[in-house]
C-alpha positions in Angstrom: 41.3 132.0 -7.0 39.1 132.7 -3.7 40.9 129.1 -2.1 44.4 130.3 -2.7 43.8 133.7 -1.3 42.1 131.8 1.6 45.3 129.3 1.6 47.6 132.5 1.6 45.9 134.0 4.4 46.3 130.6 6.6 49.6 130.4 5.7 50.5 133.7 7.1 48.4 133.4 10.1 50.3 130.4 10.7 53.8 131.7 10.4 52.3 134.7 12.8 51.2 132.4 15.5 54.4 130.5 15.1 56.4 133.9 15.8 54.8 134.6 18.4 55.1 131.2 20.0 58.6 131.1 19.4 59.1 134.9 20.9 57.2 134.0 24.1 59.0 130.6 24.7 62.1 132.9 24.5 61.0 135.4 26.6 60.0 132.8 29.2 63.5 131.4 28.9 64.9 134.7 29.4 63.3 134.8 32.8 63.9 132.2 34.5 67.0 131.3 36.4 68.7 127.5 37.2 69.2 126.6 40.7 72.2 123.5 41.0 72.1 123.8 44.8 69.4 124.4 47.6 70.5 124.7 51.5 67.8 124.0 53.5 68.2 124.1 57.7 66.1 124.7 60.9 66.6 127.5 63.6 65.5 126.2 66.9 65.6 129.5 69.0 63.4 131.1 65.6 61.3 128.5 65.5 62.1 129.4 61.5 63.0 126.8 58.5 66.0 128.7 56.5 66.1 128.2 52.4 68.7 129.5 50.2 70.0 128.6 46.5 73.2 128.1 44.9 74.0 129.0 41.1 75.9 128.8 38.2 79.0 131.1 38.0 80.3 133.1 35.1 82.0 131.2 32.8 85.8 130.5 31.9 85.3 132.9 28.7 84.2 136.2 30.6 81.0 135.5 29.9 78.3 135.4 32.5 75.2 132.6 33.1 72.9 135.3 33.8 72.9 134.2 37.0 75.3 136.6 39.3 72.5 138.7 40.4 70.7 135.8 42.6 74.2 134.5 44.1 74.2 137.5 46.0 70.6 136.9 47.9 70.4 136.1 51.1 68.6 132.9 52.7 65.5 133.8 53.8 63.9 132.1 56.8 60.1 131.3 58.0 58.0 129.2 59.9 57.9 126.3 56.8 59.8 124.7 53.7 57.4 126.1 51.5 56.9 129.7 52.8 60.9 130.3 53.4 61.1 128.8 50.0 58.6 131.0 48.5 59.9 134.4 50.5 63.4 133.1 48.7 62.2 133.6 45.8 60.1 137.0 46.1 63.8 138.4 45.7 65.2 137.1 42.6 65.1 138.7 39.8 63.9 135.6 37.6 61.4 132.9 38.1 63.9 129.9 39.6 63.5 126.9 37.3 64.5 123.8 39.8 64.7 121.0 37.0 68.7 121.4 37.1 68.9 121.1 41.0 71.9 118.9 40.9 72.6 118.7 45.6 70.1 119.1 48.6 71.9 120.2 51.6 69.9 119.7 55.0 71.4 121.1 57.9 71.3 118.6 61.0 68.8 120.7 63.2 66.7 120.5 60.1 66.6 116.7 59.8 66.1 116.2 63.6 62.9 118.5 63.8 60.8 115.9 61.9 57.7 117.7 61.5 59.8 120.2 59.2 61.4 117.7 57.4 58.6 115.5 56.8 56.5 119.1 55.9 59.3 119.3 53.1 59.0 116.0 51.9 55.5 116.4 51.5 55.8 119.6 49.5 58.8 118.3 47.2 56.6 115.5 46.8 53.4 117.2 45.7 54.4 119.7 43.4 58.1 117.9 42.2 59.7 121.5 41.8 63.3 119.1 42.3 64.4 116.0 40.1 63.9 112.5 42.4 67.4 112.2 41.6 68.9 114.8 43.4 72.4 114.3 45.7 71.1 114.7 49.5 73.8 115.6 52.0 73.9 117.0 55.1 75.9 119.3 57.5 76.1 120.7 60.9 76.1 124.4 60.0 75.3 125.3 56.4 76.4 128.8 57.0 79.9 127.6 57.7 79.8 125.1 54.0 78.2 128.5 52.1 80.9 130.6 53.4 83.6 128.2 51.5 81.3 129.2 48.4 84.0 132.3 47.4 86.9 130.0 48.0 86.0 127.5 45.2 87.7 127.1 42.0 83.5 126.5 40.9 80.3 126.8 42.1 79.2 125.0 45.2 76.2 123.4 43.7 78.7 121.5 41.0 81.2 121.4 43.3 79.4 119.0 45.6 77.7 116.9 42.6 81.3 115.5 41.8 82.4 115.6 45.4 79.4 113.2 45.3 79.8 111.3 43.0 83.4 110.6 43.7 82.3 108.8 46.5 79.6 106.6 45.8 81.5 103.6 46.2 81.4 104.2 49.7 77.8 102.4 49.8 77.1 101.5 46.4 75.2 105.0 45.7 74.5 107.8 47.1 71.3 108.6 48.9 68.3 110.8 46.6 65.2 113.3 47.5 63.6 110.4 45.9 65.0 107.7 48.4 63.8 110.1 51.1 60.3 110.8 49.5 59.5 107.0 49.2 61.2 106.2 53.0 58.9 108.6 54.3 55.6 106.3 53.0 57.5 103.2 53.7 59.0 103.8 57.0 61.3 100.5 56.5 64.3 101.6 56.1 67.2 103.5 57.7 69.2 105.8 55.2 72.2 107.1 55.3 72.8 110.5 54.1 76.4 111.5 53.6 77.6 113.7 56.3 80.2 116.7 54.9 82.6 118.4 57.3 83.1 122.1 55.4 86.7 123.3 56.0 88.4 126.8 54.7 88.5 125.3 50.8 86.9 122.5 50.7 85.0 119.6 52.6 85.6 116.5 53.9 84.2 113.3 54.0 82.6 113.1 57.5 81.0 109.7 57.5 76.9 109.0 57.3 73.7 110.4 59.0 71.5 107.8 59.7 67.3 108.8 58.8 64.7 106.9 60.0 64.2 104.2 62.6 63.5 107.0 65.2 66.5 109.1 64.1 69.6 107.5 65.3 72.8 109.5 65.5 75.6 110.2 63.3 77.2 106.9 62.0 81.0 107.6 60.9 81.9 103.8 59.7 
């Protein structure tokens, strides 16, 4: 009798800790929001690395993603990757969860300072907060290819992923955080990140950045 009483008990502390497992995974769910996109450029007159994030849209049904609140904060620049980053994120309203980052933009400026951009690597490296296989593309102004943002028929982060992807036959595939991460050990190679030209609706294809090999200029073959 005293063993199925015990066996009870176990059985309901159990299903209690399950519960309550279950509620806090929710709960943690609840709070986080899903970067597709991160814009990431260098202000030489500041001296200040810029960071901002793109996110899902509401969707076709009138429903919303949860996510309409962070679209509308603004990028947030300072003297690193990691601090603008980090003062990016001291504004939303939700805990960004990067594992559905789907396009890196650099801006040019960016990619030329190398200290920032190496600083960058280094972090993305250490704490991988962004999937290796992350789209990396790069623009002269991001504030001009943000501003398009409003004129899409979808978000810019998904926007850009099939842009993308549309065009990897170009050079066989396109380039990765992860190609850039292991470059930056290696120094072997010269990589070529698509260059995008943003116009009114949409962008166009605006040839290849070469990185690495003492930063050569813009290659447009």
């Amino acid at each position: 009798m005293k063993k199925s009483i015990k066996k009870g008990l176990c059985m309901v502390l159990l299903g209690s800790c399950l519960l309550q497992l279950t509620a806090c995974a929710k709960t943690e769910l609840e709070e986080r929001c899903y970067p597709l996109l991160a814009v990431v450029d260098y202000d030489e007159d500041a001296n200040q690395v810029s960071f901002c994030a793109g996110f899902p849209r509401a969707d076709n049904s009138g429903g919303s993603t949860g996510q309409t609140a962070e679209l509308q904060v603004s990028t947030a620049s300072e003297k690193t990757f990691e601090t603008s980053k980090a003062e990016y994120e001291k504004n939303l309203n939700k805990v960004p969860d990067y594992n559905h980052i789907k396009v890196l933009v650099l801006g040019e400026d960016f990619v030329e300072n190398e200290q920032a951009y190496e600083d960058m690597l280094d972090h993305l490296s250490l704490t991988e907060e962004f999937p290796r296989n992350t789209y990396v593309c790069m623009v002269e102004d991001v504030e001009e290819l943000l501003e398009i943002d409003k004129n899409l028929p979808q978000d810019l982060g998904t926007y850009l992923e099939e842009y993308l992807g549309n065009h990897e036959e170009k050079k066989n595939r396109m380039l990765t955080l992860g190609d850039l991460i292991d470059e930056k050990e290696n120094k072997t190679l010269v990589l070529y990140a698509p260059y995008l030209i943003p116009e009114e609706t949409y962008v166009e294809w605006g040839g290849y950045y070469a990185i690495g090999a003492g930063m050569p200029p813009i290659d447009f073959e």
